[in-house]
VOFI-624668 format. One record per residue (C-alpha): chain; x, y, z. Coordinates in steps of 0.2 Angstrom, whole numbers, plus 5000, padded with zeros to 4 digits. Layout:
{chain->A, east->X, north->Y, up->Z}
...
***
This chain:
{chain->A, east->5063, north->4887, up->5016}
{chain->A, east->5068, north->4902, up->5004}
{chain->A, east->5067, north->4901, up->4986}
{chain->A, east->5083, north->4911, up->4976}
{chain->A, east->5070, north->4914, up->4961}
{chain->A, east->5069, north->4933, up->4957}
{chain->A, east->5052, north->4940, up->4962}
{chain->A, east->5038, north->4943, up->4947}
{chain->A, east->5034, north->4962, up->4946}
{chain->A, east->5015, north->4959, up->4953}
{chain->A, east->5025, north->4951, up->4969}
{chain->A, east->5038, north->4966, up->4972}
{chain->A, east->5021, north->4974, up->4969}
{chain->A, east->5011, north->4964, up->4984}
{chain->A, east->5029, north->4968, up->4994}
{chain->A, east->5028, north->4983, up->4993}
{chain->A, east->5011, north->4984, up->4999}
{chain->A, east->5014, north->4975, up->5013}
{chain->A, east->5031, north->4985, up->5017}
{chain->A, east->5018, north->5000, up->5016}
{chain->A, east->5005, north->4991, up->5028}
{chain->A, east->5017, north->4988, up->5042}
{chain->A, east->5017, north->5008, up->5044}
{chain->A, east->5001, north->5007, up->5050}
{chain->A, east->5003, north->4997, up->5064}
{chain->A, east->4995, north->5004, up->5079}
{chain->A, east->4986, north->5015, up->5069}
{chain->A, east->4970, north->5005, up->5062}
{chain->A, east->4967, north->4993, up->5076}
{chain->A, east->4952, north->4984, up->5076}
{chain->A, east->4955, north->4986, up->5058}
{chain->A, east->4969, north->4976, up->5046}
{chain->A, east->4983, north->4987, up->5043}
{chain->A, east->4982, north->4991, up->5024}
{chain->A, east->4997, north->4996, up->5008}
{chain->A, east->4990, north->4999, up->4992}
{chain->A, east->5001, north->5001, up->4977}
{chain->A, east->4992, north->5007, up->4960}
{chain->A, east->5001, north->5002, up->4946}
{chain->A, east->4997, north->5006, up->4927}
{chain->A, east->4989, north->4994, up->4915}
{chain->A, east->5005, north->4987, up->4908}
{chain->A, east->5013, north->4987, up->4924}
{chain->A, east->5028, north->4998, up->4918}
{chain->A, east->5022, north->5012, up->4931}
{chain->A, east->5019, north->5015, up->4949}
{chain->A, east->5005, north->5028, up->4951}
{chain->A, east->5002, north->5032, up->4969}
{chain->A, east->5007, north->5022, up->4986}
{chain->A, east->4998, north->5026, up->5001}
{chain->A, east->4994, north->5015, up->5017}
{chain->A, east->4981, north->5018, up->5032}
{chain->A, east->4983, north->5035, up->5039}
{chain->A, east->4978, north->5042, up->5054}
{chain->A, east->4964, north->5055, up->5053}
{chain->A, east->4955, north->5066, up->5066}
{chain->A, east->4940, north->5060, up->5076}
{chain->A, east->4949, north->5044, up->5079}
{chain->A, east->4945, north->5034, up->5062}
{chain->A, east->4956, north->5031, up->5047}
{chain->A, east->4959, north->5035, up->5030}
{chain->A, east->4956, north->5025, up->5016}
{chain->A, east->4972, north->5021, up->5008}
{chain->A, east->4967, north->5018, up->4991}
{chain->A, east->4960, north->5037, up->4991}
{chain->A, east->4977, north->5040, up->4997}
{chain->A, east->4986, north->5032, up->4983}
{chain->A, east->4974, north->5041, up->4969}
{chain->A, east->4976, north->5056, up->4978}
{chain->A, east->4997, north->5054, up->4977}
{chain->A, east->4994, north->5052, up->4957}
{chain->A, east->4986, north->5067, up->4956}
{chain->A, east->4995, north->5077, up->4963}
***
């Protein structure tokens, strides 16, 4: 059943992270595919996106270091 509410901003957050995630399939396996969103305090601004990359020597890298690393860039 769908709801016609409009989404909160913390859920078009969470939708966003989980849009970001489903990049990462067949990346990350064993491992959950991961979106992270990193949103000021007052929730007015996106700072950095990232999601589970691929990185040499067969692991992953960790997104959140992604998304901080996106900010400051």
């Amino acid at each position: 059943m769908q709801h016609n509410r409009p989404m909160n901003a913390a859920a078009a957050f969470m939708r966003q992270a989980l849009d970001l995630a489903a990049l990462a399939v067949g990346v990350s396996e064993p491992n959950p595919r991961v979106g992270c969103v990193i949103v000021s305090a007052d929730g007015a601004t996106v700072l950095g996106v990232g999601h589970t990359q691929p990185r040499r020597g067969g692991d992953v890298d960790r997104v959140e270091a992604d998304a901080v690393s996106a900010h400051h860039a």
